[in-house]
C-alpha positions as CSV (number, residue, x, y, z in Angstrom):
1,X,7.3,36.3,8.1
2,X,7.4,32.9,7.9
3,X,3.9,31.2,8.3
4,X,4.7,28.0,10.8
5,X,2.7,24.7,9.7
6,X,0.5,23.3,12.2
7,X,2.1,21.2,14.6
8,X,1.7,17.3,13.7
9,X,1.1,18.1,10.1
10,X,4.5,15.8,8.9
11,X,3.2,13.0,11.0
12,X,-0.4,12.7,10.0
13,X,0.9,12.9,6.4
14,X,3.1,9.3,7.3
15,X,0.0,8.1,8.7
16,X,-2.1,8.9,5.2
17,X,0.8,6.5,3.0
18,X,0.3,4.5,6.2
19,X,-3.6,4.1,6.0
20,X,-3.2,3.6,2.0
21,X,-4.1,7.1,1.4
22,X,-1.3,9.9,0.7
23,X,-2.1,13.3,-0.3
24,X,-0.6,16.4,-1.6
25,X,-1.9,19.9,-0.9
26,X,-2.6,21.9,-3.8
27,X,-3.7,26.1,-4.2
28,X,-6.1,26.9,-7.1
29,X,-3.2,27.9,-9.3
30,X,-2.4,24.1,-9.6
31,X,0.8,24.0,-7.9
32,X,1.4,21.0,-6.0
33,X,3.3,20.9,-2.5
34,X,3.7,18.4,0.4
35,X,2.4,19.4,3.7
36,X,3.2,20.6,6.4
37,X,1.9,23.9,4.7
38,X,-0.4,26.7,5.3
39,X,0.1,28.5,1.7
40,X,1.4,28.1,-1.2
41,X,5.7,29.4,-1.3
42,X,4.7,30.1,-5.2
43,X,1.9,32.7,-5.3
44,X,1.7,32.6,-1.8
45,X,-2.8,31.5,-1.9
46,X,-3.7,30.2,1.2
47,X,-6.7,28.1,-0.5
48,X,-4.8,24.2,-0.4
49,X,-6.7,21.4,-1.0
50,X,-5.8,17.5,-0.3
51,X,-5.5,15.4,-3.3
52,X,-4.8,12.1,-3.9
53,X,-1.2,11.3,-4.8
54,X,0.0,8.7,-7.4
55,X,0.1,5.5,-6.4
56,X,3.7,5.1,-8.4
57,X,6.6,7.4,-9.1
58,X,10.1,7.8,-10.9
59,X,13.4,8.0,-9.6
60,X,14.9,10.9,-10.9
61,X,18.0,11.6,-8.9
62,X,19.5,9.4,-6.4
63,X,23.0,8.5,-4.3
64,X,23.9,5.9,-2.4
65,X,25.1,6.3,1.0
66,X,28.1,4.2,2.5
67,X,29.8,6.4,5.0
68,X,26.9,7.9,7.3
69,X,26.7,10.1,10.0
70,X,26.7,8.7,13.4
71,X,22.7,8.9,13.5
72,X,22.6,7.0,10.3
73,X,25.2,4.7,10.9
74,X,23.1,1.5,11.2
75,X,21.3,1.9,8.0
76,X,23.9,1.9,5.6
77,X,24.5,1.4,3.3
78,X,21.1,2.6,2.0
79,X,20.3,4.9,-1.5
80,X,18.6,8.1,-1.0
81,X,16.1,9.0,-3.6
82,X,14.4,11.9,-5.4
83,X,10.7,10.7,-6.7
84,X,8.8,12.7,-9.7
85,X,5.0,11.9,-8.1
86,X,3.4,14.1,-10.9
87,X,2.3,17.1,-9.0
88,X,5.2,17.2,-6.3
89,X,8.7,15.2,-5.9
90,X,9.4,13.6,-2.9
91,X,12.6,12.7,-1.1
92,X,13.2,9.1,0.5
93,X,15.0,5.9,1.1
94,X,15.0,3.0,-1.4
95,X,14.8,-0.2,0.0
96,X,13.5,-3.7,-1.7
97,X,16.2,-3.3,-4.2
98,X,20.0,-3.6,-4.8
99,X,21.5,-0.4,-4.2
100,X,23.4,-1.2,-7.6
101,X,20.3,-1.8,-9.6
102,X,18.5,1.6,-8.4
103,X,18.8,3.8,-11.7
104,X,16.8,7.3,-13.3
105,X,13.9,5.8,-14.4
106,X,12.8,3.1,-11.5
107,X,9.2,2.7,-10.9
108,X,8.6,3.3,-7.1
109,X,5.5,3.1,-5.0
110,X,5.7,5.2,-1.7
111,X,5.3,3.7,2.0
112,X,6.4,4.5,5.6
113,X,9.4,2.4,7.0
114,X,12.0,3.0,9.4
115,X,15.4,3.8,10.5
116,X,17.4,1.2,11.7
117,X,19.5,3.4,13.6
118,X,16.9,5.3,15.8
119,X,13.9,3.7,15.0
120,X,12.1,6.9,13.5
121,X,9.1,6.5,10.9
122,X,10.8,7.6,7.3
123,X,9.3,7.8,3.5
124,X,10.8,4.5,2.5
125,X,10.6,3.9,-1.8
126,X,10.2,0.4,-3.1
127,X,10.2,-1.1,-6.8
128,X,7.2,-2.0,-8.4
């Protein structure tokens, strides 16, 4: 059975990078997840905690997108990023920053942008 997150749980997490306070959730076991979550998908505890979330990461993977889908289409070309956060990685847009010049390694901090396409609140990366 899979145990549904509460409803609005994705959106009140934009608004704490929003209000200058992002979180992870984290069980007693020290493994570190972004919500929406009700337990932990590696020993299963149901006892998360919110902790803070560091204020820079590192790109670790990353491609740049040039040929979108048709929901997308207004944003490109823009570079999709994987971010090491410590505890938890997080997935995003770069922005701020020549697609070119993003590389493995590129100090990030995190925010809340949006699409140019459809106008929907994203997790939006930018150099620091």
């Amino acid at each position: 059975m899979i145990d549904a997150a509460p409803d609005g749980a994705y959106d009140a997490w934009l608004d704490s990078i929003e209000d200058d306070a992002p979180y992870y959730l984290e069980c007693e076991n020290g493994h570190g997840w972004l919500p929406p979550r009700r337990i932990c998908p590696e020993c299963r505890s149901r006892d998360l905690t919110e902790e803070p979330l560091p204020d820079s990461g590192e790109v670790t993977t990353h491609t740049t997108i040039t040929v979108p889908t048709p929901q997308f289409e207004d944003d490109a070309p823009y570079v999709t990023a994987v971010v090491d956060f410590g505890p938890v990685s997080i997935t995003g847009m770069v922005r701020g920053i020549d697609p070119e010049d993003v590389a493995i390694g590129t100090v990030v901090g995190l925010e809340v942008g949006e699409r140019v396409t459809t106008g929907d609140r994203a997790v939006v990366f930018r150099p620091r």
